[in-house]
C-alpha positions as CSV (number, residue, x, y, z in Angstrom):
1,X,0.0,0.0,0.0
2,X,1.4,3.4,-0.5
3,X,0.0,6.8,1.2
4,X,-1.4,9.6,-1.6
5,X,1.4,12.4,0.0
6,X,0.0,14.7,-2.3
7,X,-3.5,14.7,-1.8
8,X,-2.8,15.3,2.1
9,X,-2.9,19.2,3.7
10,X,-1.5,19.3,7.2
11,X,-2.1,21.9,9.9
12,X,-1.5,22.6,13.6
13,X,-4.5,22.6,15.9
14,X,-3.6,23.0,19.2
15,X,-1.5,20.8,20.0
16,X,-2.4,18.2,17.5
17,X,-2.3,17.9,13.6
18,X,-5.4,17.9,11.4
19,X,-5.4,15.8,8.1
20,X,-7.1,16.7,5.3
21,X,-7.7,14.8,1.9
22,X,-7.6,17.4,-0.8
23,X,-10.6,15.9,-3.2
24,X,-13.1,14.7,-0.6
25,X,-12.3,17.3,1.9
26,X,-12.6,14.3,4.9
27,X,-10.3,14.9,8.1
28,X,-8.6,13.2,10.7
29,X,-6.8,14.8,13.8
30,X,-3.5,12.8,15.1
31,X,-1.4,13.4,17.7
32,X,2.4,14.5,16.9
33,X,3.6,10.8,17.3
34,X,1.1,9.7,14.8
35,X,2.1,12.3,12.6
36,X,5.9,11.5,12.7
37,X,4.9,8.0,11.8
38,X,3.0,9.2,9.0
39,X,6.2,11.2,7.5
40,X,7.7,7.9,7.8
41,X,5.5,5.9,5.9
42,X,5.3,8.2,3.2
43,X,9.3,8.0,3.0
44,X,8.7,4.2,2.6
45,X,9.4,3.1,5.9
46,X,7.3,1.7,7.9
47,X,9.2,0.8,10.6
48,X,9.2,3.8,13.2
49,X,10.9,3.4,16.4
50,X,8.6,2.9,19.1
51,X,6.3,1.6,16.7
52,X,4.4,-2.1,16.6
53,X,3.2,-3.3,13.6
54,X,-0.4,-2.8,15.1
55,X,0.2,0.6,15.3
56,X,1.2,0.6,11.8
57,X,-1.8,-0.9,10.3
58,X,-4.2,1.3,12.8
59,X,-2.7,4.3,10.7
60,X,-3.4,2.7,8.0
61,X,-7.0,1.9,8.3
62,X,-7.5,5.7,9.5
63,X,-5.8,6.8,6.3
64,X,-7.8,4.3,4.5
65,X,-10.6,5.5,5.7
66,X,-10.3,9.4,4.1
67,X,-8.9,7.5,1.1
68,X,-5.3,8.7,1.0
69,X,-3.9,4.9,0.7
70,X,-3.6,3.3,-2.5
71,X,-5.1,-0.1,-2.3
72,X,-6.7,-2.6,-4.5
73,X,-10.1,-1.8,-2.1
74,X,-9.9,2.0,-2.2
75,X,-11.9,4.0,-4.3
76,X,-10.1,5.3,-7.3
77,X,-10.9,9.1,-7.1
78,X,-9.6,11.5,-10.2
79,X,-6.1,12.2,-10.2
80,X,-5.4,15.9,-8.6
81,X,-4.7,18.5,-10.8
82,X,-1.1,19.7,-11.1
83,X,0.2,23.1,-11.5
84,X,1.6,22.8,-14.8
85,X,-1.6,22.3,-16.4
86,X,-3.2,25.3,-14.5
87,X,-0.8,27.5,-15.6
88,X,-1.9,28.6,-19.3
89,X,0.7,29.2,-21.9
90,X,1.9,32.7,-22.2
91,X,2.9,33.9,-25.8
92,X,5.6,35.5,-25.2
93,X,6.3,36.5,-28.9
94,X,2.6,37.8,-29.3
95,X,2.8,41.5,-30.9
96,X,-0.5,42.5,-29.8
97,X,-1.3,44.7,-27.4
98,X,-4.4,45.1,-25.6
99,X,-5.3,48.3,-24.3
100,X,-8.5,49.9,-21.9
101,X,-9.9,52.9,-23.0
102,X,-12.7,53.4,-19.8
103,X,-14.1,56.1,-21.2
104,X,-17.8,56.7,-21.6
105,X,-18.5,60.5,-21.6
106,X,-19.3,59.9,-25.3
107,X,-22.7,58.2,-24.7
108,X,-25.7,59.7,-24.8
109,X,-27.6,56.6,-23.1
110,X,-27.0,54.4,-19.5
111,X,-23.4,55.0,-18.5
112,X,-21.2,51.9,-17.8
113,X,-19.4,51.0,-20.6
114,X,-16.6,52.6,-18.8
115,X,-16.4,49.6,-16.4
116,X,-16.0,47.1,-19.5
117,X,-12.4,46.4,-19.4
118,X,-11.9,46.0,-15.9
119,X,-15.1,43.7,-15.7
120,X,-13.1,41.9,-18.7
121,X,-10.2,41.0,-17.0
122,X,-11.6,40.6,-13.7
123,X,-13.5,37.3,-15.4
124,X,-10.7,36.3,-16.6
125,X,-7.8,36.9,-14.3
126,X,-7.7,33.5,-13.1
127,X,-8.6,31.7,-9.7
128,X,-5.7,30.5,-7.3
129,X,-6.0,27.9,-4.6
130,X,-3.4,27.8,-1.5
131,X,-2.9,25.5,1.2
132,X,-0.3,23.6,3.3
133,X,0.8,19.9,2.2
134,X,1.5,16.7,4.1
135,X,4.9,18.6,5.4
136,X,2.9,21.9,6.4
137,X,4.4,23.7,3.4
138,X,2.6,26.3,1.9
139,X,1.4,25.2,-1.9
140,X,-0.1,27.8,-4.6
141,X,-1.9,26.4,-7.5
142,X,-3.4,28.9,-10.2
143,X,-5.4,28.6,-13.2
144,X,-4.9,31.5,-15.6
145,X,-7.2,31.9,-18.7
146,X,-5.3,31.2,-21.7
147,X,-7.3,34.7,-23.2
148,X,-5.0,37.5,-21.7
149,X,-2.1,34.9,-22.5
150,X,-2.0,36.1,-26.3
151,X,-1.6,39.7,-25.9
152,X,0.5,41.9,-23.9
153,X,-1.6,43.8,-21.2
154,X,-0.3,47.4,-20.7
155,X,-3.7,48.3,-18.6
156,X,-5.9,50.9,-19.2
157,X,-5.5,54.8,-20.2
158,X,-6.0,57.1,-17.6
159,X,-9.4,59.0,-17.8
160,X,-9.9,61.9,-15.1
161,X,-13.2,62.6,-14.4
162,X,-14.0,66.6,-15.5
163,X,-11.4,66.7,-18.0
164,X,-12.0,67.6,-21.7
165,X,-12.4,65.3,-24.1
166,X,-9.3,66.8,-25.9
167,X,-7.3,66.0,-23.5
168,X,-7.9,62.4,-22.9
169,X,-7.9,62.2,-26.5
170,X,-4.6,63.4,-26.2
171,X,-3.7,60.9,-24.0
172,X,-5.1,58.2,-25.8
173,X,-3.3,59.0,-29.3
174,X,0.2,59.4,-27.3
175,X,0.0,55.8,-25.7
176,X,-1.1,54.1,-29.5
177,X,1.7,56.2,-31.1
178,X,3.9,54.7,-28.2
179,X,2.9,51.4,-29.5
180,X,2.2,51.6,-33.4
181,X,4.7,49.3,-34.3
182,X,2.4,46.2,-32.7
183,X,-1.2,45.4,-33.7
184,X,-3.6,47.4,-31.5
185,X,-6.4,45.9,-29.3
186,X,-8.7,47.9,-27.8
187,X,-11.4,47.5,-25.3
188,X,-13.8,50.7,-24.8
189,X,-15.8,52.1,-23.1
190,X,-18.4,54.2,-25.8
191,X,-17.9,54.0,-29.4
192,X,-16.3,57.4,-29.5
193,X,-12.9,56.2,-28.6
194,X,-12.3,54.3,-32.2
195,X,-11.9,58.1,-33.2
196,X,-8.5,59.1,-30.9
197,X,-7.1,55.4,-31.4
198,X,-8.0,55.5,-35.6
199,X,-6.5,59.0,-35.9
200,X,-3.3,57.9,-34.3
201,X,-2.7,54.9,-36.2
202,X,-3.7,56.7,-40.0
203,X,-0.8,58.8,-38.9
204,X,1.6,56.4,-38.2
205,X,1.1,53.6,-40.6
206,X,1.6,56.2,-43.9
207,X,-0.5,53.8,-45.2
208,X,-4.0,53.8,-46.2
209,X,-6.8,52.1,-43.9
210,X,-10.5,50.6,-44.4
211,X,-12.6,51.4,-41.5
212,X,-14.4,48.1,-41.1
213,X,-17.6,49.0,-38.6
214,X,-19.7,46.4,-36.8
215,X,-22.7,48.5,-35.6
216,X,-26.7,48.6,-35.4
217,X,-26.3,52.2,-36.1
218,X,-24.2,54.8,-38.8
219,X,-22.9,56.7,-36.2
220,X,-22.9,60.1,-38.9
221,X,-25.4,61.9,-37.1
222,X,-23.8,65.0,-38.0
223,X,-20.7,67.7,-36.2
224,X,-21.5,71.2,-35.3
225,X,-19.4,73.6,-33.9
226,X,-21.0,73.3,-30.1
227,X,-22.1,69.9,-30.4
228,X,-19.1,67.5,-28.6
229,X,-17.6,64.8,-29.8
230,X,-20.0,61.8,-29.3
231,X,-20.9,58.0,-30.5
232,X,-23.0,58.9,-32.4
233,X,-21.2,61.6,-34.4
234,X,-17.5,60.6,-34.4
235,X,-17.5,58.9,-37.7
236,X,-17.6,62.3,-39.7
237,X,-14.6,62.9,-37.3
238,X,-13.2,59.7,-38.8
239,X,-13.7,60.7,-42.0
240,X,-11.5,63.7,-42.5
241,X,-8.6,62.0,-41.3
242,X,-6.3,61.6,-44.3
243,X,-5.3,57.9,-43.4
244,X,-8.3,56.2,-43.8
245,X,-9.2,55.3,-47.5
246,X,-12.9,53.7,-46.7
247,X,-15.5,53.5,-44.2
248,X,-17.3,50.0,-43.9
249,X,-20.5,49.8,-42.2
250,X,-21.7,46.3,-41.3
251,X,-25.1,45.4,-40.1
252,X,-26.5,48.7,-40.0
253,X,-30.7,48.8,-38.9
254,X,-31.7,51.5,-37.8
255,X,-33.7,53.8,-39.9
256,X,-31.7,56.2,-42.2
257,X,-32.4,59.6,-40.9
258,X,-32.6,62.4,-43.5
259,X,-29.7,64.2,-41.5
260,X,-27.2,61.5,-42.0
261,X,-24.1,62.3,-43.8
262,X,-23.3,58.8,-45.4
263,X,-21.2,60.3,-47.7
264,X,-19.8,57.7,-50.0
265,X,-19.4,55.1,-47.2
266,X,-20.1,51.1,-48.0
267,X,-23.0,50.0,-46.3
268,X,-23.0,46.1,-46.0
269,X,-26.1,43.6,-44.8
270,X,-25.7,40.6,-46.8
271,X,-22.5,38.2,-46.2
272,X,-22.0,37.9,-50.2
273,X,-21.5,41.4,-50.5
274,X,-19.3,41.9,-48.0
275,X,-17.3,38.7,-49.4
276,X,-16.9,39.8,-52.9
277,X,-15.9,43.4,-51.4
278,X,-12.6,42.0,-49.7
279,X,-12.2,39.2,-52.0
280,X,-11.2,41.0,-54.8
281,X,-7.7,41.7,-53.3
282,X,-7.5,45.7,-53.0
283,X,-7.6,46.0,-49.8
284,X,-4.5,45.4,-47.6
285,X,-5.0,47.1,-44.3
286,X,-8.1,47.1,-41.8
287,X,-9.3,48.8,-38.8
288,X,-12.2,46.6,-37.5
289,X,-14.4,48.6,-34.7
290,X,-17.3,46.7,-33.4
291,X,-20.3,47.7,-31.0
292,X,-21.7,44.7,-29.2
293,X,-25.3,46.2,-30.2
294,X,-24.9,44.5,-34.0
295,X,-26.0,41.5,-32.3
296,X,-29.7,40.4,-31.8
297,X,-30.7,41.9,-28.7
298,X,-32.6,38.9,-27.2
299,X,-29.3,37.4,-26.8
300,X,-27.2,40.3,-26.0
301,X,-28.7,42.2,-22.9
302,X,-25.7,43.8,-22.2
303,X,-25.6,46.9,-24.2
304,X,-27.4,50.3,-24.3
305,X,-29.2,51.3,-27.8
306,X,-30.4,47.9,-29.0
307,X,-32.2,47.4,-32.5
308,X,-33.6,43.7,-33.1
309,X,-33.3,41.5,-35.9
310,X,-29.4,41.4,-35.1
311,X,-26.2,39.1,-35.9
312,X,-26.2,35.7,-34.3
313,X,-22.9,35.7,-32.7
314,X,-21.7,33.1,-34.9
315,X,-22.7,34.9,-37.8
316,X,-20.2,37.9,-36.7
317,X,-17.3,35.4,-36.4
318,X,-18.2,34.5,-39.3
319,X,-17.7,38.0,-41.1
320,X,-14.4,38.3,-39.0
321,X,-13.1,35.2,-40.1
322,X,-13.3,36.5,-44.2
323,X,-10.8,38.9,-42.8
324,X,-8.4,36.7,-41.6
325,X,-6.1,37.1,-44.4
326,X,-5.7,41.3,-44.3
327,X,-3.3,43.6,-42.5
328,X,-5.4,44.2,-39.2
329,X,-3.4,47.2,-38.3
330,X,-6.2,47.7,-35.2
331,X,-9.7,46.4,-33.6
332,X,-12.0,47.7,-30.2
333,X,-14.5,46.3,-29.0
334,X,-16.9,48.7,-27.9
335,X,-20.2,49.8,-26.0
336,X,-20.3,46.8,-23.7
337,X,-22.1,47.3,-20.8
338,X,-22.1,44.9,-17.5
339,X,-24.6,47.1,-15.6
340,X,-26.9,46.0,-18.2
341,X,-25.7,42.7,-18.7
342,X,-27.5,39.6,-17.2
343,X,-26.0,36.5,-16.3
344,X,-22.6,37.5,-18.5
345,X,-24.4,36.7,-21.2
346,X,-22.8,39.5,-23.4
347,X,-19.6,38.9,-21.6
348,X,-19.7,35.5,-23.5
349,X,-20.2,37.3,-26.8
350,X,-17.8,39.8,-25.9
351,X,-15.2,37.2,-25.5
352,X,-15.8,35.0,-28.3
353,X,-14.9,38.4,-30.1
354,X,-12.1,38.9,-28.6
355,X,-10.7,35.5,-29.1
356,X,-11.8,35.5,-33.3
357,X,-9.8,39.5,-33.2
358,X,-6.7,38.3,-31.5
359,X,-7.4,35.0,-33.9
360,X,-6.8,37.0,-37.0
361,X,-4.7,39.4,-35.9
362,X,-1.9,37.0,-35.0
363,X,-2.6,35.6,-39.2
364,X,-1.4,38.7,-40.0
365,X,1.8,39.6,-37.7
């Protein structure tokens, strides 16, 4: 028979020890004798001075009892869980960054987007487990979600509450330019972010970008001189920087007000449209921004300004997936809010997003 050392946890109580098993949470409490003769044992030995071979097999039986000896009667639980496969594999050669823009000043609707990124990586952080082993040493287990493990994390951009929207646009171009050599992943926040993050990167790249938009709505509600930068405004914004060759939209339904300035933008709600669009080959590089509010509401709770008949979630991927094969220079995700959210249900949609983005952006590093 051999003891299970590792499914044991050992702790002082007074001035006994209490054994625990690991999986079925059953205890025993043994004096300090018993103990040593355990440590014994699980060397190999069981000869202990002092010891009959009574004694032995009494330990035994207790240890049998809260299954932590191997026998031919014992039942044969799972095996535990090691540390290696808890850990998740980091790619460390990942050029992708992934950035938090919790900013939400923008909106014109419930407030809470702002909360998004945090909420994000709060879900997926990880869960750790600690707790002392047969030899009263302190053991750490993790599990770490194999999601953050594909991009670089540099946090979120610092929004002050009060200040302009100016100056955090400010800061947010300075921290992409920082970074404009990578491929940029952005979590927001309100959709007027993509405007800060896409005037950056038109700069840098010299090179000329398709706007690719994922939205219920056109977002070209019109500027005026008083009126503030908004979601529902900062495409026009978009389109006067001198970087960006085309605006996409993608699943637009809402009605088409008579002040909308379309412009000449491509406006796509059939899959075979937008697959003979990018499969003639002229376009090389893409800024994908998508609002969670393109899919059907009934399965996507968690966002403000909601128009049915929306994307299935897989039908989105699927659309991503067509692009897999472009220059994805940048992507957000956008207008996600988990004050509206029930039961993460739009947190699942929001990561099987993230996942597809980071999917095709690593195809084209």
């Amino acid at each position: 028979m051999k003891i299970k050392k590792e499914y044991i946890s050992a702790r002082n109580i007074e001035n006994n020890i209490e054994l625990s098993n690991l999986q079925t949470g059953q205890k025993i409490i043994v004096n300090e004798y018993t103990y040593n003769v355990i440590l014994k044992m699980v060397e190999g030995s069981f000869h202990y001075e002092g010891a009959d071979a009574s004694e032995i097999n009494l330990i035994l039986n207790y240890l049998q009892e809260i299954n932590l000896v191997e026998s031919d009667l014992n039942y044969n639980l799972p095996p535990v869980i090691k540390s290696e496969i808890l850990s998740s594999n980091v790619n460390n050669n990942t050029n992708i960054i992934f950035i938090g823009v919790p900013y939400d000043a923008g909106s014109t609707g419930t407030t809470g987007s702002k909360i998004a990124p945090e909420y994000f990586r709060k879900y997926f952080s990880g869960v750790s487990n600690s707790y002392n082993n047969l030899f009263m040493e302190n053991c750490d287990y993790q599990y770490k979600s194999n999601i953050l493990g594909r991009v670089i994390d540099i946090g979120d951009i610092l929004y002050l509450p009060g200040e302009s929207i100016m100056d955090f646009q400010d800061r947010v171009k300075d921290v992409i330019s920082l970074n404009s050599s990578s491929k940029i992943l952005v979590m927001g926040g309100d959709h007027s972010i993509s405007c800060s993050i896409v005037e950056s990167l038109s700069t840098d790249s010299k090179q000329n970008i398709v706007f690719v938009k994922f939205d219920a709505h056109y977002d070209c509600s019109g500027t005026f001189r008083k009126l503030p930068l908004n979601h529902h405004n900062y495409i026009e914004k978009i389109r006067e920087f001198e970087g960006i060759n085309e605006i996409i939209h993608v699943g637009v339904r809402e009605p088409k007000l008579p002040f909308y300035n379309i412009c000449d933008d491509k406006v796509f709600n059939e899959y075979d449209d937008f697959k003979g669009y990018f499969s003639r080959g002229e376009v090389k590089n893409i800024y994908i921004s998508i609002d969670i509010d393109v899919l059907e509401p009934l399965r996507n709770p968690g966002t403000t300004y909601q128009v049915p008949e929306g994307f299935e979630i897989d039908d989105l991927l699927k659309y991503l997936k067509l692009l897999k094969k472009h220059n994805i220079v940048g992507a957000d995700i956008v207008e996600y809010n988990p004050l509206l959210d029930k039961n993460n249900v739009s947190l699942y949609n929001v990561k099987k997003i993230f996942e597809k983005l980071v999917e095709i952006m690593e195809c084209s590093q």
